[in-house]
C-alpha positions in Angstrom: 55.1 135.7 154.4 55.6 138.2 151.5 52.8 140.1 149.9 52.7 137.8 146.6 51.9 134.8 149.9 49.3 137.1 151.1 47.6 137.8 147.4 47.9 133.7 146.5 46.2 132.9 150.2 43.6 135.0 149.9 43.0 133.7 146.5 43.2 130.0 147.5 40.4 131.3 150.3 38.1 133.2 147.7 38.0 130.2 145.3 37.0 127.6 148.2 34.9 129.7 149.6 33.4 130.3 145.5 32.5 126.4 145.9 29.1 126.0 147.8 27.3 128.9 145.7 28.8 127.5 142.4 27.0 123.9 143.5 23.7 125.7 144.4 24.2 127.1 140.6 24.9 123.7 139.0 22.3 122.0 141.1 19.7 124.3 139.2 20.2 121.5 136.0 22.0 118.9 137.5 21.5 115.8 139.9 24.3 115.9 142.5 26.0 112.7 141.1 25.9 114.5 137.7 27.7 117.4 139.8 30.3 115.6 141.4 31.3 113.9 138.3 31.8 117.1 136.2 33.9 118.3 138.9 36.2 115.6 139.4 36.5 114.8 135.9 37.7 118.4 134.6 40.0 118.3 138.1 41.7 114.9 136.5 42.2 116.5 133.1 44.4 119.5 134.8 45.6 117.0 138.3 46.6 113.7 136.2 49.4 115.0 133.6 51.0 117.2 136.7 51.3 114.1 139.1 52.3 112.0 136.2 55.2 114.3 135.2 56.1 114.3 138.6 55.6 110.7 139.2 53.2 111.2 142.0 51.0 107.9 141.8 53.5 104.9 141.6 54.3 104.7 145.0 50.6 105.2 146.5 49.0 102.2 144.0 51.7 99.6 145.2 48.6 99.7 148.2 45.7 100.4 146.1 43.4 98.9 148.8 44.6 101.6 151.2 44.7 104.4 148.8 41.1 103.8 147.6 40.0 103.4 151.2 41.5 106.4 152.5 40.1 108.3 149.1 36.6 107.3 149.6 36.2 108.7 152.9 38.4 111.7 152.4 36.9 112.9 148.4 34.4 110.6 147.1 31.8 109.7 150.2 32.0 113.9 151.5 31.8 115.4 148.1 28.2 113.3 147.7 27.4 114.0 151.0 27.9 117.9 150.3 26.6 118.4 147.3 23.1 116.3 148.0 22.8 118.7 151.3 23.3 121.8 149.4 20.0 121.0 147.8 18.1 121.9 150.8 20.7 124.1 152.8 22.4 128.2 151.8 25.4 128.1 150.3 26.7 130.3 153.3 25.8 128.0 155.8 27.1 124.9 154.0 30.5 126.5 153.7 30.2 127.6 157.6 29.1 123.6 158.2 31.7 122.5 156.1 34.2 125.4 158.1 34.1 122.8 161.0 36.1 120.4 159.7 39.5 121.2 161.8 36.8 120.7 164.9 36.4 117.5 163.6 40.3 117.1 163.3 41.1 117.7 166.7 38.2 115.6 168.1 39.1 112.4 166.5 43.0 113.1 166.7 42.2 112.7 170.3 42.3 108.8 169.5 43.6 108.6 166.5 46.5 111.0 165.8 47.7 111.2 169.7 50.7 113.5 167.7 47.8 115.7 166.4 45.5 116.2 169.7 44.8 119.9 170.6 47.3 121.0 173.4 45.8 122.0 177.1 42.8 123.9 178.2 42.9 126.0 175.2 42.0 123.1 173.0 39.3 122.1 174.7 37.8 125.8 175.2 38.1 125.6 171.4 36.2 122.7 170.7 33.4 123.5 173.1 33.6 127.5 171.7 33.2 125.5 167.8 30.3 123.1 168.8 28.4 126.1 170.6 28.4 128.1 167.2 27.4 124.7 165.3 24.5 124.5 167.7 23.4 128.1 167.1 23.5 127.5 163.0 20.9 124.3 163.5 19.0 126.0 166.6 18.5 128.8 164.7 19.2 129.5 161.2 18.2 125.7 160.0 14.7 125.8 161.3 13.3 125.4 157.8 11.8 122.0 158.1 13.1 118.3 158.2 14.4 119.0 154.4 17.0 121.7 156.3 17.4 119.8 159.0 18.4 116.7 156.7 20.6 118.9 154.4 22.2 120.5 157.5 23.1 116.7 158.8 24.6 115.6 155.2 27.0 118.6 155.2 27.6 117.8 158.9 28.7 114.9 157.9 30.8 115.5 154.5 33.1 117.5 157.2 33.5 115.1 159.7 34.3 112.3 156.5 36.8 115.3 155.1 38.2 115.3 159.0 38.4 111.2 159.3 40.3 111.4 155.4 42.9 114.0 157.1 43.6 111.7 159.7 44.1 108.9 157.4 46.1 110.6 154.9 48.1 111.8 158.3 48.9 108.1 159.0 49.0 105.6 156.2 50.0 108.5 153.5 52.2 111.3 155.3 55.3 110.5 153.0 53.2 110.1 149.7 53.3 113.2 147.3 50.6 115.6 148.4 49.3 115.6 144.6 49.7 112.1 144.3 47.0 111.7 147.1 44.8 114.4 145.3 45.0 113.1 141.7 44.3 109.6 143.0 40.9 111.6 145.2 39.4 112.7 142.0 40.5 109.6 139.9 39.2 107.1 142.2 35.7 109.7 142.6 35.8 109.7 138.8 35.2 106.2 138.9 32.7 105.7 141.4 30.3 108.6 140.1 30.2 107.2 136.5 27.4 105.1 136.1 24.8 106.9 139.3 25.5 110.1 137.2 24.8 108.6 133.8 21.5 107.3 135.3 20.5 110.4 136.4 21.3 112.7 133.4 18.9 115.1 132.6 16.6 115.1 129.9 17.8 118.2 128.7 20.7 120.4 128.3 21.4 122.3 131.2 21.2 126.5 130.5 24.6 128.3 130.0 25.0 129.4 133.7 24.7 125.8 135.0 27.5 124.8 132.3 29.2 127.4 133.2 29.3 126.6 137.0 30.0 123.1 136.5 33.4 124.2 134.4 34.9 126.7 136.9 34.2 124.2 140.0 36.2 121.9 138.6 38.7 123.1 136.5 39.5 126.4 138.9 38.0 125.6 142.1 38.7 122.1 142.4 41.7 121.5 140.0 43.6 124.8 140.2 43.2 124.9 144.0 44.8 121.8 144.8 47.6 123.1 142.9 47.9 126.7 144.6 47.4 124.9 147.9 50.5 122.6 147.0 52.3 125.5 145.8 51.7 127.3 148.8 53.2 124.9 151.5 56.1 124.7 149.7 56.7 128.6 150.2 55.3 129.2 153.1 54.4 126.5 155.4 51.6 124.1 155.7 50.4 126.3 158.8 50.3 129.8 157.0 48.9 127.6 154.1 46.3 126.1 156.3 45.0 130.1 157.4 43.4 130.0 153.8 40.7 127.2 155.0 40.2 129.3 158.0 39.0 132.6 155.9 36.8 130.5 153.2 34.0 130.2 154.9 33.8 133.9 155.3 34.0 134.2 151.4 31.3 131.7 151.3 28.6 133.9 153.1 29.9 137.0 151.5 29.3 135.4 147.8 26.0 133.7 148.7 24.8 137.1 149.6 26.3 138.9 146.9 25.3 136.5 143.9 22.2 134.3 145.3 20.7 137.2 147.7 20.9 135.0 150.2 19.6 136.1 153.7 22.9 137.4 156.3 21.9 136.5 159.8 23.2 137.4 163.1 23.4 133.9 164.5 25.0 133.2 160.9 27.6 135.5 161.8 28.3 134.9 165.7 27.9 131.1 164.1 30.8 131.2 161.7 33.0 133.6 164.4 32.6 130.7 167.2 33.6 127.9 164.8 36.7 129.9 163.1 37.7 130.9 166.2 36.9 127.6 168.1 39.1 125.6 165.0 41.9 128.3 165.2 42.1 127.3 169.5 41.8 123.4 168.3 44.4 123.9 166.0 47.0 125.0 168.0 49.8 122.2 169.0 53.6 122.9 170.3 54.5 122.1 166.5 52.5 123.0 163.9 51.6 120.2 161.1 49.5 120.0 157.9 46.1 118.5 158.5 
């Protein structure tokens, strides 16, 4: 990979990892359905007139039953899930939760995507290395009360529902248009967010920052990503593309520190080294595939 690769990756990684402490941001004003529908809806304005120039959608809505199934569980159910945890849980350690997601992958591909299971001892080392760092993060560093523990679960969750949408998209969707499948996530989240958010607008206009928040999630860390992502398996690979999900929980921590003063602790750390290295052991199969 060239050095304009390299720059765009590590780009692609800063603005994921950017995500969890923009939510905690926009969460200051907003109710987390009020959240999620900002974001999706400035995503559509930037996703919708790309796919439709490229035709992206036609094929996937001659199934709409299967592409609104497959969307709930892989956008709309995990982005609620996410954004109501980060209420109770540090930005850092919801992007370290959320890091876990390729764990996930590999533990349901063992069923479901036989073509996707981790390969030998070294899969398995790396799922038991990932789960032993996840136990550490809600031993240890999520000892804050049920409210924690409960935000820790939600996030949890939102990854294994991102995992079970990966394996979905791998087998009903593998020859549909990559932004067809991402234009129809945030349309189809659009629409199931509109009327819980508009009964739980506030009573007030949010301040600047939370406006402010809200706009780059969506249009630049939501929208804009899925379009450098795209971009970036067509140069490179899906596998070197895939190494930017890897690094974005690091950016996570380092921002939450850096902009919330959020605490940095050791357990966080040897946490989010077990799991990234656990997911990169889980990961590896004789031929490399998008997940």
């Amino acid at each position: 990979m060239n050095r304009r690769g390299w720059v765009e990756l590590i780009i692609l990684a800063a603005l994921w990892g950017a995500v969890y402490p923009l939510i905690e941001v926009a969460l200051r004003g907003l109710s987390p359905t009020v959240v999620v529908l900002g974001r999706v809806l400035l995503a559509c304005l930037l996703l919708v007139p790309l796919a439709i120039r490229s035709n992206a959608l036609p094929d996937l809505w001659r199934r709409p039953r299967a592409i609104i199934e497959t969307v709930l569980v892989q956008s709309t159910i995990p982005l609620l899930l996410l954004t109501y945890g980060q209420q109770y849980v540090p930005a850092g350690i919801a992007g370290i939760l959320v890091g876990a997601q390729p764990l996930f992958v590999a533990m349901l591909a063992y069923r479901y995507a036989p073509d996707e299971r981790p390969q030998g001892w070294k899969g398995a080392v790396g799922l038991a290395i990932g789960f032993v760092g996840l136990t550490l993060l809600f031993g240890i560093d999520l000892r804050g009360g049920p409210l924690a523990l409960l935000g820790g679960v939600l996030v949890l969750v939102a990854a294994l529902c991102y995992a079970a949408g990966a394996i979905m998209i791998h087998r009903r969707h593998a020859a549909a248009p990559p932004l067809g499948v991402a234009t129809s996530a945030m349309l189809v989240t659009s629409a199931a967010m509109i009327t819980p958010a508009t009964l739980t607008l506030p009573d007030r206009l949010p301040g600047s920052d939370v406006v402010a928040a809200v706009i780059f999630l969506g249009v630049v860390c939501t929208g804009m990503t899925l379009v450098l992502f795209y971009t970036l398996i067509a140069r490179t690979g899906p596998a070197r593309a895939a190494l930017a999900f890897y690094l974005s929980p690091a950016f996570a921590v380092l921002f939450g520190v850096v902009f919330l003063s959020e605490q940095l602790t050791a357990t966080a750390v040897v946490g989010l080294a077990a799991i990234v290295a656990g997911c990169l052991l889980a990961a590896q199969r004789a031929e490399p595939s998008p997940a």
